[in-house]
VEXDO-339052 format. One record per atom (N, C-alpha, C, CB): atom name; chain; residue in one letter; x, y, z. Coordinates in steps of 0.2 Angstrom, whole numbers. Atoms other than C-alpha are relative to their C-alpha. Glycine has a CB too. Layout:
// residues N
+----+----+----+-------+-------+-------+
| at | ch | aa |     u |     v |     w |
+----+----+----+-------+-------+-------+
| CA |  A |  a |     X |     Y |     Z |
...
+----+----+----+-------+-------+-------+
//
This chain:
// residues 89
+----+----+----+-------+-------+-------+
| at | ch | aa |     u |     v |     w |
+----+----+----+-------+-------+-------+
|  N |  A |  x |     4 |    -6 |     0 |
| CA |  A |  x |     0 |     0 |     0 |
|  C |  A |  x |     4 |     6 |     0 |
| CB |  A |  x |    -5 |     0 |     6 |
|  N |  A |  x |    -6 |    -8 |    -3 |
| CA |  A |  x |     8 |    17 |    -3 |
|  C |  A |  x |    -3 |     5 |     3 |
| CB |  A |  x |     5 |     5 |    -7 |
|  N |  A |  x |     4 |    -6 |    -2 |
| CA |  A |  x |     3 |    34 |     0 |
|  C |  A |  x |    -6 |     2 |    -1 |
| CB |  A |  x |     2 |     4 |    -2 |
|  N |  A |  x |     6 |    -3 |     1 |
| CA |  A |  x |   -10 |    39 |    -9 |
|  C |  A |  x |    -4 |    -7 |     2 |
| CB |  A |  x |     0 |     4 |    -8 |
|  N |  A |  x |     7 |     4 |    -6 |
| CA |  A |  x |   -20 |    23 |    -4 |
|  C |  A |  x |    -2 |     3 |     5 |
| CB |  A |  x |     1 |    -7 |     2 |
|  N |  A |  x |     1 |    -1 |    -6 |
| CA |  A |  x |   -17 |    26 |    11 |
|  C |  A |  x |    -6 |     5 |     5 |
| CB |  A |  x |     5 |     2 |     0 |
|  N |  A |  x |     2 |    -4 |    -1 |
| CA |  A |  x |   -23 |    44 |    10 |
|  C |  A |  x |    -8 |    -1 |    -2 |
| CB |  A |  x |     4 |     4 |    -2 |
|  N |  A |  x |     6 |     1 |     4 |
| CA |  A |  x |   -38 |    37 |    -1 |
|  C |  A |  x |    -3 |    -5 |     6 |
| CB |  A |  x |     0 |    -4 |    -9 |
|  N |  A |  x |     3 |     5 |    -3 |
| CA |  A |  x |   -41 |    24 |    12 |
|  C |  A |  x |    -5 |     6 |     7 |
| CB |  A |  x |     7 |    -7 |     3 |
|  N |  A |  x |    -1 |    -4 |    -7 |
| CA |  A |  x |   -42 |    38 |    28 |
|  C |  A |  x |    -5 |     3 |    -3 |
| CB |  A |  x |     8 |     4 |     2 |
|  N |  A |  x |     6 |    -4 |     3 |
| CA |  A |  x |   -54 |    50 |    16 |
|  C |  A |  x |    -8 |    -4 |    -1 |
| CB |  A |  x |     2 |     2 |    -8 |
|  N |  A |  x |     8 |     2 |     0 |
| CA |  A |  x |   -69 |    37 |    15 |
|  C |  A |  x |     1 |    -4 |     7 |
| CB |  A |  x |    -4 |    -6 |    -8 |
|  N |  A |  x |     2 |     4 |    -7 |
| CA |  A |  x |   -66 |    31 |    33 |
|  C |  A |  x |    -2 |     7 |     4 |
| CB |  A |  x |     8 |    -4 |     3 |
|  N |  A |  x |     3 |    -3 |    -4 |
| CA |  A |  x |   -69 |    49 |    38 |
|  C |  A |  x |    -7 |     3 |    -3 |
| CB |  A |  x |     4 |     4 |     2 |
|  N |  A |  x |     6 |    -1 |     1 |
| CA |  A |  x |   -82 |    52 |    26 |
|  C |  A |  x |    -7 |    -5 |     2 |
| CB |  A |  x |     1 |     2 |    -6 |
|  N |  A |  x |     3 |     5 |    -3 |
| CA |  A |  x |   -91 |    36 |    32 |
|  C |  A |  x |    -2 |     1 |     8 |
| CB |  A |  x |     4 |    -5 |    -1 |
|  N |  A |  x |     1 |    -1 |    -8 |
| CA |  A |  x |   -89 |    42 |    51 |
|  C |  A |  x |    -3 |     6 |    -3 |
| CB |  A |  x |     7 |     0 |     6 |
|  N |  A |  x |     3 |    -4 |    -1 |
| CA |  A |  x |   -97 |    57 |    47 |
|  C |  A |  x |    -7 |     2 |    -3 |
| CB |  A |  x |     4 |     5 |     0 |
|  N |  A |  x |     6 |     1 |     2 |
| CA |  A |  x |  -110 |    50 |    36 |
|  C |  A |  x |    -6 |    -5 |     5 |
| CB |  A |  x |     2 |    -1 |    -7 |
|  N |  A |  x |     0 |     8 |    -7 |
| CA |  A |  x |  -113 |    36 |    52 |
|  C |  A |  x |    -4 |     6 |     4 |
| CB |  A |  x |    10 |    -4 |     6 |
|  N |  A |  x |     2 |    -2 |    -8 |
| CA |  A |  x |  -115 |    52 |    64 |
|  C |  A |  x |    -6 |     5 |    -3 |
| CB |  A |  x |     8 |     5 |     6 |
|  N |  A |  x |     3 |    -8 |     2 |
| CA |  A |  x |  -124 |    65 |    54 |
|  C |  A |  x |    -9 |     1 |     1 |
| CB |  A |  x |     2 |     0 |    -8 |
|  N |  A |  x |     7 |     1 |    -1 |
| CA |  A |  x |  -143 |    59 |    56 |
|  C |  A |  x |     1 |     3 |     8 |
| CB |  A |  x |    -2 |   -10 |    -1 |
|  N |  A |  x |     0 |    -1 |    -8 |
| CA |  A |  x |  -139 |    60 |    75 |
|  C |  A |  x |    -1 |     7 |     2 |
| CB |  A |  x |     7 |    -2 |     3 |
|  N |  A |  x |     0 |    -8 |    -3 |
| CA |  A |  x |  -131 |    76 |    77 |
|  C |  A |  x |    -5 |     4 |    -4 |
| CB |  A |  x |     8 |     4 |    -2 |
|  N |  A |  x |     3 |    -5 |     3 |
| CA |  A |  x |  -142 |    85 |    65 |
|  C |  A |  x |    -8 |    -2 |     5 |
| CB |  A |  x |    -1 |    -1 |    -8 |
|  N |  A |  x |     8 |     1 |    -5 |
| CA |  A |  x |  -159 |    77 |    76 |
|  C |  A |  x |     3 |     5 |     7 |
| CB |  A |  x |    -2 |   -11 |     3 |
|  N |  A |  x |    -1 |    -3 |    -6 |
| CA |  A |  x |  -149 |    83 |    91 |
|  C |  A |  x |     0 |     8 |     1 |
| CB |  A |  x |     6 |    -3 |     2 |
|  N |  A |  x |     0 |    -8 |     4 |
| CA |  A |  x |  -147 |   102 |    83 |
|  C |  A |  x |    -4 |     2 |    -2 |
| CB |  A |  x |     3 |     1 |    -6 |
|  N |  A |  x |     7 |    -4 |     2 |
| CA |  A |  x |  -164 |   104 |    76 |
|  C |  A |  x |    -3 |     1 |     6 |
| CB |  A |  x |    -7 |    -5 |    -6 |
|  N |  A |  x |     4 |     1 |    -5 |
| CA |  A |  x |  -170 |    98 |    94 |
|  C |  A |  x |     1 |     6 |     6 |
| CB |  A |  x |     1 |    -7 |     3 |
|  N |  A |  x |    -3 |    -4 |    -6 |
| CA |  A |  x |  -158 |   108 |   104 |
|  C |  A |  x |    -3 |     9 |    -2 |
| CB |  A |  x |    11 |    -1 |     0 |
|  N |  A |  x |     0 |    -6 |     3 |
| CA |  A |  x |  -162 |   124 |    94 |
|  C |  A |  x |    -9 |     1 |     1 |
| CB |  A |  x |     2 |    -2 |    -9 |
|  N |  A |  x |     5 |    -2 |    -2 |
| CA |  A |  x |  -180 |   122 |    96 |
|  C |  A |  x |    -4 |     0 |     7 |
| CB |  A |  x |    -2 |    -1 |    -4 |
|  N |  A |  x |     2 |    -1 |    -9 |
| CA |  A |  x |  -180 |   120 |   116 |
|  C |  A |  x |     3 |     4 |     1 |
| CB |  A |  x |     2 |    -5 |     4 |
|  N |  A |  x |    -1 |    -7 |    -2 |
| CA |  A |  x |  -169 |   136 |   117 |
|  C |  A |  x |    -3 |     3 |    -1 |
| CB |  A |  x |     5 |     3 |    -2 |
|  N |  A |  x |     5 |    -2 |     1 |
| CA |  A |  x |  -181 |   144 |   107 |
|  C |  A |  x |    -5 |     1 |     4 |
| CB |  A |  x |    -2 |    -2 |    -4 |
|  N |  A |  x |     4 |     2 |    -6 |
| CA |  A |  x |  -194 |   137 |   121 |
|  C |  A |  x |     1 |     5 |     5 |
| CB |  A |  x |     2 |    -8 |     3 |
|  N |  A |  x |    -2 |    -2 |    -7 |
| CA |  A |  x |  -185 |   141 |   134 |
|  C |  A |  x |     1 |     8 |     0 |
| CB |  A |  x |     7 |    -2 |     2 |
|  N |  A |  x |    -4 |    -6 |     2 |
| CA |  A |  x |  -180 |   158 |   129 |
|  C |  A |  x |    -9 |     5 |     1 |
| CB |  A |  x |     5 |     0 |   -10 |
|  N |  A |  x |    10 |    -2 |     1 |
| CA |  A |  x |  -200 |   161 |   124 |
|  C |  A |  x |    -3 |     1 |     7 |
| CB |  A |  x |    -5 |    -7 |    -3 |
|  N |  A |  x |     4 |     0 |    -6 |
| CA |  A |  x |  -206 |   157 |   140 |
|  C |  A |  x |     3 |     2 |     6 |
| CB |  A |  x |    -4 |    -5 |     2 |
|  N |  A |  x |    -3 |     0 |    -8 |
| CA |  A |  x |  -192 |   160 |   154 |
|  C |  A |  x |     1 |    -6 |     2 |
| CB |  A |  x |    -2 |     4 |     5 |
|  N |  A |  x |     0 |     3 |    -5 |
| CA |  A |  x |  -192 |   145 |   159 |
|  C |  A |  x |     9 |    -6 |    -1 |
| CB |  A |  x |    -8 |    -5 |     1 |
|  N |  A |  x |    -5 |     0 |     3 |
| CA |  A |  x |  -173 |   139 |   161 |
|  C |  A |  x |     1 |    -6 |     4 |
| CB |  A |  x |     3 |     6 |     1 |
|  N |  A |  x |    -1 |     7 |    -5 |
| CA |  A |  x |  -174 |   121 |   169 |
|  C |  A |  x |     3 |    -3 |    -5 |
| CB |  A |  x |    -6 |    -4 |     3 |
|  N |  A |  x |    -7 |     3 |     3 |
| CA |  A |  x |  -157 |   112 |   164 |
|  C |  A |  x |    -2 |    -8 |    -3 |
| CB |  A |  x |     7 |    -1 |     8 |
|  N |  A |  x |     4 |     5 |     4 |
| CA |  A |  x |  -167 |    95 |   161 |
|  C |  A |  x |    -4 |     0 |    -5 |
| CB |  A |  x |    -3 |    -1 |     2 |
|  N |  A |  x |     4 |    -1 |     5 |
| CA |  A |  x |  -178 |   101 |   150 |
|  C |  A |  x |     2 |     1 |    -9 |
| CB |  A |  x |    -1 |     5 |     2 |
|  N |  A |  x |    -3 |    -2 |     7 |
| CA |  A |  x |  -165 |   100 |   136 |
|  C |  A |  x |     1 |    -6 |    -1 |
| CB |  A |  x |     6 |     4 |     0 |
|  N |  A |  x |    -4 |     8 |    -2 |
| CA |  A |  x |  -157 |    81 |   140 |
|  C |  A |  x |    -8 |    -2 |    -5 |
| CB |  A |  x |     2 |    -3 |    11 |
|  N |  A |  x |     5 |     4 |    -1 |
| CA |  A |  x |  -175 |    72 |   139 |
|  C |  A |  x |    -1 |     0 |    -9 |
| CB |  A |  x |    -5 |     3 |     6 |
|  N |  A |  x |     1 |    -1 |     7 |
| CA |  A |  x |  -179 |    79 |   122 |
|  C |  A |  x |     3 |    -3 |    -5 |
| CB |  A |  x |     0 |     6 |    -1 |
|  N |  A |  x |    -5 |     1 |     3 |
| CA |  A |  x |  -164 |    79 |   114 |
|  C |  A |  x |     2 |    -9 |     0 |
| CB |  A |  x |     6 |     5 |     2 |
|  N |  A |  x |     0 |     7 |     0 |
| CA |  A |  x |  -163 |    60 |   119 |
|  C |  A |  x |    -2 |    -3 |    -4 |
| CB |  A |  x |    -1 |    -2 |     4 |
|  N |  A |  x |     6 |     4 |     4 |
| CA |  A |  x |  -178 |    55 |   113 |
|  C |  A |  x |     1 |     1 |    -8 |
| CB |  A |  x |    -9 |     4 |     2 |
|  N |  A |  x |    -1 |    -3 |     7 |
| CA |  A |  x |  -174 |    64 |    96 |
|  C |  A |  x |     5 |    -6 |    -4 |
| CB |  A |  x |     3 |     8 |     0 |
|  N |  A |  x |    -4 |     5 |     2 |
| CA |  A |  x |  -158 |    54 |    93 |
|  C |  A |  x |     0 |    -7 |    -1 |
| CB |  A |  x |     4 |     1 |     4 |
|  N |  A |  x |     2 |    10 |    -1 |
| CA |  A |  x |  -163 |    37 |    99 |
|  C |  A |  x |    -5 |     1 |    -7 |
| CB |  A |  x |    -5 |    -4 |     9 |
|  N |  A |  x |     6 |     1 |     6 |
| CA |  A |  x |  -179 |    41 |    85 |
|  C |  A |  x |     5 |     1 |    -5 |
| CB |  A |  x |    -8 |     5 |     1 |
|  N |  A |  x |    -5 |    -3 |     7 |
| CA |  A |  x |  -166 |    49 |    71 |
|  C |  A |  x |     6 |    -8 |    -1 |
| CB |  A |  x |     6 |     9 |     4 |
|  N |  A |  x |    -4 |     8 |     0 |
| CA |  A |  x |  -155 |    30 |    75 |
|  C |  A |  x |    -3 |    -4 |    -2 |
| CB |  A |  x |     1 |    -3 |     5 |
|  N |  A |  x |     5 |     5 |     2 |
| CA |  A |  x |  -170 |    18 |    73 |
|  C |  A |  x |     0 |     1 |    -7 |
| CB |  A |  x |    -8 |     0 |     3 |
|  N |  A |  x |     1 |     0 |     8 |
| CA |  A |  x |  -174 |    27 |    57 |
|  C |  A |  x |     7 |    -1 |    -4 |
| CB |  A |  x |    -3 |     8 |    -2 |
|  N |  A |  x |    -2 |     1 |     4 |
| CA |  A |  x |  -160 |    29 |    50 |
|  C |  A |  x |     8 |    -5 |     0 |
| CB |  A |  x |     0 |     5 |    -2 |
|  N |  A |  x |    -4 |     5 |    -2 |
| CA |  A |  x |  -150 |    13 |    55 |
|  C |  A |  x |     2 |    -3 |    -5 |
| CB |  A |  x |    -2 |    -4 |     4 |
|  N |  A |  x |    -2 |     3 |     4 |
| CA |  A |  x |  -150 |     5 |    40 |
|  C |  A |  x |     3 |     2 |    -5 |
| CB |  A |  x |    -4 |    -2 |    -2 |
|  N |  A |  x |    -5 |    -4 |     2 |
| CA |  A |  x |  -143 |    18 |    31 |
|  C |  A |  x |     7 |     2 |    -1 |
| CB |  A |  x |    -1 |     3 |     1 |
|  N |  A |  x |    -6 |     0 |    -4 |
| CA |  A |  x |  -129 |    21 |    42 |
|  C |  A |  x |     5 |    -8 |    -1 |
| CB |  A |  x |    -5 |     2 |     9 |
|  N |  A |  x |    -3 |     7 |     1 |
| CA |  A |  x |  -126 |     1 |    41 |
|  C |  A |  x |     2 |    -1 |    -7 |
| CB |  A |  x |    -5 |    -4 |     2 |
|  N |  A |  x |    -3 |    -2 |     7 |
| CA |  A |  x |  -125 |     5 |    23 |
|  C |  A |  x |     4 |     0 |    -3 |
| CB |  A |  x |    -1 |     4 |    -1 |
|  N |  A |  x |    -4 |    -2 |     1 |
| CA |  A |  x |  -114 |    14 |    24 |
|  C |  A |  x |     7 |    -3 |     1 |
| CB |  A |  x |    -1 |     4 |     1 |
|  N |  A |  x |    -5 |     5 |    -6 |
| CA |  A |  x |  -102 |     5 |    35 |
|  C |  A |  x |     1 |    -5 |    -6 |
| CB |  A |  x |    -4 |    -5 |     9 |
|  N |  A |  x |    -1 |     4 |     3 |
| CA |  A |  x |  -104 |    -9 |    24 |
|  C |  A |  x |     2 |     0 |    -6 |
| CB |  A |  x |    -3 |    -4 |     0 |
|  N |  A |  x |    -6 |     0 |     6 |
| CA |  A |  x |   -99 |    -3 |     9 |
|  C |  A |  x |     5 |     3 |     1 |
| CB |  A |  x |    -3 |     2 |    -7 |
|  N |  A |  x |   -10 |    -1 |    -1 |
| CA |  A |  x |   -82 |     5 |    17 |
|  C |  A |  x |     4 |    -6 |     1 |
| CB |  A |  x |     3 |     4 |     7 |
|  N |  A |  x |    -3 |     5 |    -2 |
| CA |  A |  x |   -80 |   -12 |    24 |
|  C |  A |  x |     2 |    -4 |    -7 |
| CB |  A |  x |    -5 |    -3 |     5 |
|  N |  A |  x |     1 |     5 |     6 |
| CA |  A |  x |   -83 |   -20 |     6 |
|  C |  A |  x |     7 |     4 |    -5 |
| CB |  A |  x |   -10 |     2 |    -4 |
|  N |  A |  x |    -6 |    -1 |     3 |
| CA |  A |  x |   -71 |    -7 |    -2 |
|  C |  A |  x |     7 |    -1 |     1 |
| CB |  A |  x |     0 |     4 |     0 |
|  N |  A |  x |    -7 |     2 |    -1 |
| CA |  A |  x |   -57 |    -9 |     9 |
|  C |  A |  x |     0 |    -8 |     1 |
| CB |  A |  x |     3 |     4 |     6 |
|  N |  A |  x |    -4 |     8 |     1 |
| CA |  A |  x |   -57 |   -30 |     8 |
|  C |  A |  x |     2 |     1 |    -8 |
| CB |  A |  x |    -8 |    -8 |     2 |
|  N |  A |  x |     0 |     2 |     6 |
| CA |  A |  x |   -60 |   -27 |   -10 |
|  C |  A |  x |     9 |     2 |     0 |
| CB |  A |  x |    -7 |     5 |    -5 |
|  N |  A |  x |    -5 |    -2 |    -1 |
| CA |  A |  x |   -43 |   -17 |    -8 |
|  C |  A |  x |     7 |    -6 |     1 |
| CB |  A |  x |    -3 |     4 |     6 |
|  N |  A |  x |    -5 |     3 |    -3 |
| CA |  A |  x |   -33 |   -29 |     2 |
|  C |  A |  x |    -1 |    -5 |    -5 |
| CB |  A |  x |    -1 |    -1 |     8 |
|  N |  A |  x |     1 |     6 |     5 |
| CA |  A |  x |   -40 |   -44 |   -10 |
|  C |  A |  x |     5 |     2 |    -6 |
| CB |  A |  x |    -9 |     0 |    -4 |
|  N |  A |  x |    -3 |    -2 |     8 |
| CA |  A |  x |   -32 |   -34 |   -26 |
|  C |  A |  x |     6 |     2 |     2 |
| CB |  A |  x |    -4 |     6 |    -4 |
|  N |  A |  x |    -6 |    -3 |    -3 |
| CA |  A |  x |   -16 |   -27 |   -16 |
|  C |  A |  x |     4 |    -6 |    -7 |
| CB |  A |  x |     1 |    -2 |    10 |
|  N |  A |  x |    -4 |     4 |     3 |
| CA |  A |  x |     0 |   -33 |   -26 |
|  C |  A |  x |     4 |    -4 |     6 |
| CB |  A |  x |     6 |     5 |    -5 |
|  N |  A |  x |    -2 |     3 |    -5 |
| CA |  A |  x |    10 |   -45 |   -18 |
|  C |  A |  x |     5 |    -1 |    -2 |
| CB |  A |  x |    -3 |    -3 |     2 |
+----+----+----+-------+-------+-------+
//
């Protein structure tokens, strides 16, 4: 393996980790965004009030888009065997 694999190997391992996390954080970002809003609206500034939400969001944003995410995983996984299969030797 030389360099530029290397570097090709590293680029869909991070685009894969941030296509893995991105369902998440973005549920967690629309949620958080619109319980500051809340909060902001009415005064009411209870530190719990943020967790519970945002939880539920994430875990629901996971279920849905598990398969996706698995998706994804498996075809990095698929590229890099294909990889190591074709390597010179």
């Amino acid at each position: 393996m030389n360099e530029a694999d290397a570097l090709d190997l590293m680029r869909m391992a991070l685009a894969t980790v941030l296509m893995g996390c991105a369902p998440a954080v973005g549920a967690a970002m629309v949620v958080g965004i619109l319980v500051a809003l809340f909060q902001a609206l009415t005064q009411i500034q209870e530190a719990t009030l943020t967790f519970v939400p945002k939880i539920i969001a994430v875990f629901v944003a996971l279920m849905i888009s598990g398969s996706f995410v698995g998706a994804q995983v498996y075809a990095f996984s698929e590229q890099t065997y294909q990889r190591i299969a074709n390597a010179p030797k």
